[in-house]
C-alpha positions as CSV (number, residue, x, y, z in Angstrom):
1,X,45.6,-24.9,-5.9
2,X,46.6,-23.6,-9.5
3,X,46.1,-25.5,-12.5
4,X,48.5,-28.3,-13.9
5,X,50.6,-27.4,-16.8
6,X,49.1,-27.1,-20.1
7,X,45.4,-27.9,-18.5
8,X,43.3,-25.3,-20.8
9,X,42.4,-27.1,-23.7
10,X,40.9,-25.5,-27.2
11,X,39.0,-27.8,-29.1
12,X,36.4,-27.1,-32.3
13,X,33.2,-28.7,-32.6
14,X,32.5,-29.4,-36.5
15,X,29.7,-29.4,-38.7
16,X,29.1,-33.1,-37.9
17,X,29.0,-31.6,-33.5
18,X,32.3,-34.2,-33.6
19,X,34.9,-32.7,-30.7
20,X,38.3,-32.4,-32.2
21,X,41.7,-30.8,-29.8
22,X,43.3,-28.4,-31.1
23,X,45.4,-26.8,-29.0
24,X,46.9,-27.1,-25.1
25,X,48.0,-24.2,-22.9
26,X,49.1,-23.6,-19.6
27,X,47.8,-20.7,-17.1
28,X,49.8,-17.8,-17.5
29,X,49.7,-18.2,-21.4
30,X,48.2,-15.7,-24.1
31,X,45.4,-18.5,-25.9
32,X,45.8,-17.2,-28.9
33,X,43.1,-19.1,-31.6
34,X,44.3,-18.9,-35.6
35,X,40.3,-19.0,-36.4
36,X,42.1,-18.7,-40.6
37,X,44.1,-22.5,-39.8
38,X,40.8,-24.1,-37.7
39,X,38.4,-22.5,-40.8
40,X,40.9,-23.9,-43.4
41,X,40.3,-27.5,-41.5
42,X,37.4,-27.7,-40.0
43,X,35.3,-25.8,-42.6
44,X,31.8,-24.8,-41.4
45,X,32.8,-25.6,-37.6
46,X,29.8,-24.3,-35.1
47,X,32.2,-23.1,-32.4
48,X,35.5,-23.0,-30.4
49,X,35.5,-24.1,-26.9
50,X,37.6,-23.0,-24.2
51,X,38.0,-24.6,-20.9
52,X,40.1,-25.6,-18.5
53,X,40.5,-29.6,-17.2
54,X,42.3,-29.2,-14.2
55,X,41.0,-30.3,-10.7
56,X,39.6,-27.7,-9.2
57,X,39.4,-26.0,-11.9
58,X,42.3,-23.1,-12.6
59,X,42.2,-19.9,-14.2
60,X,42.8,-18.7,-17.9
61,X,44.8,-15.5,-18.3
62,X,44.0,-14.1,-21.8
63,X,42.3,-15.2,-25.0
64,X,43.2,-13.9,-28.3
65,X,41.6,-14.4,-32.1
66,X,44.0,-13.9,-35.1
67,X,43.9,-15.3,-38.5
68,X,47.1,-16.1,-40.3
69,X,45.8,-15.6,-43.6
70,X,43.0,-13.0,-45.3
71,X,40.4,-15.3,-44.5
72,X,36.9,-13.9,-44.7
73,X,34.3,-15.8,-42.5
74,X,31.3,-14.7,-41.8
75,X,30.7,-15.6,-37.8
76,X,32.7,-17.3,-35.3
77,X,31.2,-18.3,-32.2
78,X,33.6,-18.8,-28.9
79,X,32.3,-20.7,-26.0
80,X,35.0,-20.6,-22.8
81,X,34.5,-22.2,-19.2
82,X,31.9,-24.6,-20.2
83,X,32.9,-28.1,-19.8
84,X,32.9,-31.3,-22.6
85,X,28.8,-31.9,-22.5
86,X,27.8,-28.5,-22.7
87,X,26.9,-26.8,-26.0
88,X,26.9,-23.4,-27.2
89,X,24.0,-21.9,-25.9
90,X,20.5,-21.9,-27.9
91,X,19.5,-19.0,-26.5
92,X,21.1,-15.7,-24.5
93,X,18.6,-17.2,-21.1
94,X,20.1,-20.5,-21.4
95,X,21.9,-21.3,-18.2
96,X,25.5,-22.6,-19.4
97,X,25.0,-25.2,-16.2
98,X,29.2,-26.2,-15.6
99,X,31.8,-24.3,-15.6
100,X,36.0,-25.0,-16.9
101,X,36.9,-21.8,-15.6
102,X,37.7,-19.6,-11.8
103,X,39.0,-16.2,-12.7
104,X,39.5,-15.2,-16.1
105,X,41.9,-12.1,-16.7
106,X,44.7,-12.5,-15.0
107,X,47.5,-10.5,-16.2
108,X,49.9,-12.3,-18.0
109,X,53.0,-10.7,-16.1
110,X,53.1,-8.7,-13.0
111,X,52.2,-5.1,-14.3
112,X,51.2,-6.5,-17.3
113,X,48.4,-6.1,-20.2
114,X,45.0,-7.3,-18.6
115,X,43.2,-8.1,-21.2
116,X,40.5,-11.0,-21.2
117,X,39.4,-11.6,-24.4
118,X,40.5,-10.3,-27.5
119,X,40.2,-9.7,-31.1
120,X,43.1,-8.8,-33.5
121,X,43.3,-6.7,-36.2
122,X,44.0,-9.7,-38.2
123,X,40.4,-10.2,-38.3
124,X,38.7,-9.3,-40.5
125,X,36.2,-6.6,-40.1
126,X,32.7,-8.7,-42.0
127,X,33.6,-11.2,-39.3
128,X,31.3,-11.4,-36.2
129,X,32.8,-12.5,-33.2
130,X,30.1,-14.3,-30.9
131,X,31.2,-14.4,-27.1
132,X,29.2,-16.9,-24.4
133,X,31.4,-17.2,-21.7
134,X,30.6,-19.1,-17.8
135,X,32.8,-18.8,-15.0
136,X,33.0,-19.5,-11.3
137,X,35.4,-16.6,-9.9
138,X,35.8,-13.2,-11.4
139,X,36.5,-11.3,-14.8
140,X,39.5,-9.2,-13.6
141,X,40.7,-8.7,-17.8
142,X,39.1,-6.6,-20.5
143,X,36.5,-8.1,-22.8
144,X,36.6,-6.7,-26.3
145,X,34.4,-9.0,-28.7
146,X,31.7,-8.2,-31.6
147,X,28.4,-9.6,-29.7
148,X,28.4,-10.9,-26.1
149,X,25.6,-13.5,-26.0
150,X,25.7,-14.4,-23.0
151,X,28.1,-13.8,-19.9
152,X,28.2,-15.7,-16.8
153,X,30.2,-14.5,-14.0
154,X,28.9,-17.3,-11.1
155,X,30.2,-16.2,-8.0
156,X,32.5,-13.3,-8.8
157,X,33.0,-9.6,-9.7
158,X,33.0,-8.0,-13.4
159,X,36.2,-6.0,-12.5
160,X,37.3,-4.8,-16.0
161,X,35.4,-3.4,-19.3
162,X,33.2,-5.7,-21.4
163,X,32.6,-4.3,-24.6
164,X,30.8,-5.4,-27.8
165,X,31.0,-3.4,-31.2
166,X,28.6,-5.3,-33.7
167,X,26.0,-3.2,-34.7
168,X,22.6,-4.9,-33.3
169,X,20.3,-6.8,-35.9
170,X,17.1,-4.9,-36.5
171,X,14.5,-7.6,-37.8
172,X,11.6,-5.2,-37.4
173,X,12.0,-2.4,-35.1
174,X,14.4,-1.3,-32.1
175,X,12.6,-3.3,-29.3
176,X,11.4,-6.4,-30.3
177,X,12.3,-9.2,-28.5
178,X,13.3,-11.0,-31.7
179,X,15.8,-8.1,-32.1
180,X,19.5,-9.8,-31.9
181,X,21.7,-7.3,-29.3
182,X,25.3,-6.4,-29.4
183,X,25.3,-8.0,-25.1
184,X,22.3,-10.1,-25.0
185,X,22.8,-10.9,-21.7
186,X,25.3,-10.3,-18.7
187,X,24.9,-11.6,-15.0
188,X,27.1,-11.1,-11.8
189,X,27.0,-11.2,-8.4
190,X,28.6,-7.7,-8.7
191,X,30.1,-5.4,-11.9
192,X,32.7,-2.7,-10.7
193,X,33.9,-2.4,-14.7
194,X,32.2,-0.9,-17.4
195,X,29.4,-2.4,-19.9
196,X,29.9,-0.6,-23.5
197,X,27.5,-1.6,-26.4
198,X,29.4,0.1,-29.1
199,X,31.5,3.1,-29.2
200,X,32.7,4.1,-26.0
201,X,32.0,7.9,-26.5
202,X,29.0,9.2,-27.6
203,X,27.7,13.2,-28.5
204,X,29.3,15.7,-29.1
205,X,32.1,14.3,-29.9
206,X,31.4,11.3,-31.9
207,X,28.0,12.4,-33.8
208,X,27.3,8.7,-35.2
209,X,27.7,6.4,-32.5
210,X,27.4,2.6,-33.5
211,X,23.6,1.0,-33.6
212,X,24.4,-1.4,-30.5
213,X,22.0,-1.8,-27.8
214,X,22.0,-3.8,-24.4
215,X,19.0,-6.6,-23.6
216,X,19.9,-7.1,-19.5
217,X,21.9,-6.9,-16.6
218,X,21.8,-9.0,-13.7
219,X,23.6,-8.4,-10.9
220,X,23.2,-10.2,-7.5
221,X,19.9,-11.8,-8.4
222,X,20.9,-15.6,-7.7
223,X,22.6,-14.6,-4.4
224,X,21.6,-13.7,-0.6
225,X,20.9,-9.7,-0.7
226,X,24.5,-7.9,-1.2
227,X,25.2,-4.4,-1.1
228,X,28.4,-4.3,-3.7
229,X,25.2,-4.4,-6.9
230,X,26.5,-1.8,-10.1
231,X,29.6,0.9,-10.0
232,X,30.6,0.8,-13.5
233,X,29.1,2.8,-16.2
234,X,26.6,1.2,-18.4
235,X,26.6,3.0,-22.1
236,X,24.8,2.2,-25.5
237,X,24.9,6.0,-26.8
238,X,24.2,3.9,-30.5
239,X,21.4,2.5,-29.3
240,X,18.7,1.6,-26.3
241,X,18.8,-0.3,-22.9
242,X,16.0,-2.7,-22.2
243,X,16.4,-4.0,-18.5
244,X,19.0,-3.5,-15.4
245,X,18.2,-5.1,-12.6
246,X,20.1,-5.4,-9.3
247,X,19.8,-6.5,-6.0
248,X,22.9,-4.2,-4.8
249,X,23.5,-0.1,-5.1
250,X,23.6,1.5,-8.0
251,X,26.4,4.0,-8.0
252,X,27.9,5.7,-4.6
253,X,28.1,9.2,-3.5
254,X,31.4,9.3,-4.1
255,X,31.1,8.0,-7.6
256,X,27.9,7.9,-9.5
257,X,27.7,5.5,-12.1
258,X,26.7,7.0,-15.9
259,X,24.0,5.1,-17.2
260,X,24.1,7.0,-21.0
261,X,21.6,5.6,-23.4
262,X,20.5,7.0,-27.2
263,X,16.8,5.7,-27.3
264,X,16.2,5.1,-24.0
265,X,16.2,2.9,-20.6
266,X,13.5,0.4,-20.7
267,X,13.4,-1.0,-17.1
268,X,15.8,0.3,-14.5
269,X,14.7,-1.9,-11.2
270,X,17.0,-1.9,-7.8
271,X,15.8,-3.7,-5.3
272,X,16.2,-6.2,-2.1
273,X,14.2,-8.1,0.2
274,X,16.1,-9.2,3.8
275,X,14.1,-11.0,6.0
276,X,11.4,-11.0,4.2
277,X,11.6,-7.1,4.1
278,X,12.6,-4.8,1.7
279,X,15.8,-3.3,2.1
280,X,17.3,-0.3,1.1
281,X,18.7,-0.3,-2.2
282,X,20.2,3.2,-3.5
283,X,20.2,4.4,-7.0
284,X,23.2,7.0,-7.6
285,X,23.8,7.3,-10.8
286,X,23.8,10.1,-13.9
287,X,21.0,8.8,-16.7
288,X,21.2,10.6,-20.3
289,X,19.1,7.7,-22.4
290,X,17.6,10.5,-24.6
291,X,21.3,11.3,-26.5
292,X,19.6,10.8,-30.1
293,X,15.7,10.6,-29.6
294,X,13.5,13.1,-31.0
295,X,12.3,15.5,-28.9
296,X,8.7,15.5,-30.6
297,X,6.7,12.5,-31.2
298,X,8.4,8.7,-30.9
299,X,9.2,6.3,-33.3
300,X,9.5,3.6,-31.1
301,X,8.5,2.4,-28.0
302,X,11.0,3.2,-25.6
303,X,12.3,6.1,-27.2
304,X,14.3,8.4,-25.0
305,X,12.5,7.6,-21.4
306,X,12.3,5.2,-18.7
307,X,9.6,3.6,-18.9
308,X,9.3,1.1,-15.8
309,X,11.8,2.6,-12.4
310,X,11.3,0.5,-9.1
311,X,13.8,0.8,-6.3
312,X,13.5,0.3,-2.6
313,X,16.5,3.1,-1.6
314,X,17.0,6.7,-2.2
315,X,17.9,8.1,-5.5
316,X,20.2,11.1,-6.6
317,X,20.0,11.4,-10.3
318,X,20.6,13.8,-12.6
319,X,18.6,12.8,-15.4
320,X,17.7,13.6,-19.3
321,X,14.8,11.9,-21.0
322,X,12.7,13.2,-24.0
323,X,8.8,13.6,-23.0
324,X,6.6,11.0,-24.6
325,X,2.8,10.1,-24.5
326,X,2.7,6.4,-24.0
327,X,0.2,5.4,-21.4
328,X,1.8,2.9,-18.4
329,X,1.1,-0.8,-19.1
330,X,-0.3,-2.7,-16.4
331,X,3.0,-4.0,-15.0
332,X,4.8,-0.5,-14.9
333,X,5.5,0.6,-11.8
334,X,5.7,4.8,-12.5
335,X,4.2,6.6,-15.2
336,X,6.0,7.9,-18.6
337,X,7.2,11.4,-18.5
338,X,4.7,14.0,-20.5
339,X,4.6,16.9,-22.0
340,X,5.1,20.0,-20.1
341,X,1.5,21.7,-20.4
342,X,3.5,25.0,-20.0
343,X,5.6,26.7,-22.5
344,X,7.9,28.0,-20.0
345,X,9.5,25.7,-17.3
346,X,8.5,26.5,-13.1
347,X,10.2,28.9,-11.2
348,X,11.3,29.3,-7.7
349,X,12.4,31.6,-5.4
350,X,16.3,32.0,-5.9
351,X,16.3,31.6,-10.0
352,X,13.1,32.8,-10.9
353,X,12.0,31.7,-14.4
354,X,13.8,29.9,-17.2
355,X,13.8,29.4,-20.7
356,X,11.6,26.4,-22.3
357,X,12.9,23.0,-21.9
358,X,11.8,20.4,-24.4
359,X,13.5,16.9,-21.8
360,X,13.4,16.6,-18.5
361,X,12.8,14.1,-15.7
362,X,10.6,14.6,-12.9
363,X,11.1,13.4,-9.7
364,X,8.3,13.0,-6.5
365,X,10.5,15.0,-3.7
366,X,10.1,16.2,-0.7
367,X,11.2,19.8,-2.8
368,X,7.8,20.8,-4.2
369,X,8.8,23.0,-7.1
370,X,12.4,22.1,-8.9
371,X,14.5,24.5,-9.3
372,X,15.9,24.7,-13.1
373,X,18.7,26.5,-13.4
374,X,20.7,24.9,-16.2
375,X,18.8,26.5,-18.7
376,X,17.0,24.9,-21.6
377,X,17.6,20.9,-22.1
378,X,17.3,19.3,-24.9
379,X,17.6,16.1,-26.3
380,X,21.0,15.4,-26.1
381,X,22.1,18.0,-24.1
382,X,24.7,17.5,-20.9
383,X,22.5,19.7,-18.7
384,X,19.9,18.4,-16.6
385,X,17.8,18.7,-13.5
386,X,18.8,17.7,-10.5
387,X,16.9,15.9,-7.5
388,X,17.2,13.7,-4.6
389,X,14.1,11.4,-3.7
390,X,13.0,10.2,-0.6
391,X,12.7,6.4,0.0
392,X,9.7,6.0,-1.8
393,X,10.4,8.3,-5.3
394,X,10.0,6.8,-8.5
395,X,10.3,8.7,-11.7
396,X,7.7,10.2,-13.5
């Protein structure tokens, strides 16, 4: 059943957390928002809510920001799918508990744009746009916002690009958890689109990628073990990756995902349990998170390595992470990469030896000297070693 006409409703929550209407849409229509007009009237407004009141609920097709006027305004906070009781969330791990929204994304007209959500050049640049979006089916449009603080796809599929360009807020260093994140937090049952914190390219062709980092991805966790789990890239080349975590494969044979980092991978974990036993869960991806850290010493804690890697499938990785001394904390499941106690890297049979490489990423395989034959890597660099791990490997 599609929604009624003109069911999606835009409304503004004031100062005073009085509700006032501001708009009415039907499905099919471009929502766009004039955040200059609602500023000018509702001055110091908390957020903009977007939902749909249809029974079932229907779907919104594409959301768009503009202001009529130079306006300069510091944040403005958007809140879609959640329903009249529901606030904006207080925190990124705040469960947005309803949602006014199925699919969001729909193209507009057959073969047309398929965006999501969107913010124009009208805009100005000083202002941040703050995304928390909750819906039931799936995203099939792009998302282009400045911070995505948190995304809820319920019982659907991330089928399009979600990308977030405002540079994160470092309060005291690049991994604390008081550290505000360009996506705070995404979850899924599966994501098939890519997650971009940032720039979309990184080295060598754009040398100053934008500071934005990613806190988590979930994907499958509040579900029965699926099989779809991650085959979109995930990229921060500006910044770090704290946590992906999925209950599905990683990647496929055919297409590896690209998980590209620029200080690192924090936790990667891929794993399932069915019938109480765990199942095979396949990580098949290509992980550069060393793209700007130093290759000697660290200046932070996660610097340019993966520091926890738990999975409970094979893995096929070619991988690039800068050495680095940290001892394993209690909870880590593999130990840090180290320093290669040799100035020269191994040799084997077919290559014999090669030049010094100061990154690399060691796998346990059934292969019991790696064969380097990419020459030297470096921090940075887009040549890497290659290995496939048996069913028990986890990086070291």
């Amino acid at each position: 059943m599609t929604a009624r006409a003109q069911s999606i409703r835009v409304s503004v929550i004031d100062a005073s957390d009085v509700e006032h209407t501001v708009g009415w849409f039907e499905y099919g229509q471009d929502v766009r928002i004039d955040v200059a007009d609602i500023n000018d009237t509702f001055q110091q407004f908390k957020f903009i809510r977007v939902m749909d009141t249809a029974t079932p609920r229907g779907d919104i097709s594409r959301v768009s920001l503009y202001c009529s006027d130079a306006t300069s305004i510091p944040e403005v906070r958007i809140l879609l799918g959640a329903m009249l009781d529901v606030g904006f969330p207080a925190s990124f791990d705040t469960v947005i508990p309803t949602s006014g929204c199925r699919h969001w994304g729909l193209p507009l007209l057959p073969g047309g744009s398929d965006d999501a959500f969107v913010v124009e050049n009208t805009v100005a640049q000083e202002t941040k746009v703050v995304l928390a979006a909750a819906i039931s089916g799936d995203l099939t449009g792009k998302v282009l916002t400045g911070q995505v603080f948190r995304l809820q796809v319920t019982d659907g599929v991330i089928a399009d690009d979600v990308q977030a360009t405002w540079p994160d807020l470092r309060l005291t260093d690049d991994v604390g958890e008081e550290l505000d994140y360009s996506i705070q937090h995404i979850e899924a049952k599966s994501i098939t689109g890519r997650i971009i914190a940032g720039d979309e390219i990184g080295r060598p062709t754009n040398m100053a990628p934008a500071l934005c980092s990613i806190r988590s991805i979930l994907v499958g966790l509040t579900f029965p073990a699926t099989s779809q789990g991650i085959r979109g890239d995930v990229l921060a080349y500006g910044g770090h990756i704290r946590h992906i975590e999925s209950t599905g494969h990683i990647g496929t044979a055919e297409n590896p995902v690209n998980i590209h980092a620029g200080f690192g991978l924090a936790e990667l974990f891929c794993t399932a349990q069915e019938n109480g036993q765990p199942a095979p869960r396949d990580v098949l991806a290509d992980i550069a998170v060393n793209l700007l850290a130093p290759t000697t010493g660290s200046t932070h804690d996660y610097d340019g390595f993966v520091r926890r890697n738990r999975r409970t499938g094979t893995s096929a990785l070619d991988s690039r992470a800068t050495p680095a001394a940290h001892l394993p904390s209690a909870t880590d499941s593999s130990t840090p990469r180290r320093p290669r106690p040799s100035p020269t890297s191994p040799t084997c049979s077919s290559c014999g030896p090669t030049a010094t490489a100061t990154a690399w990423t060691t796998l346990r395989t059934s292969r019991p000297t790696p064969c380097w034959t990419s020459g030297p890597v470096t921090a940075g660099s887009t040549t890497a070693t290659s290995a496939t791990a048996t069913t028990t490997a986890t990086a070291t």
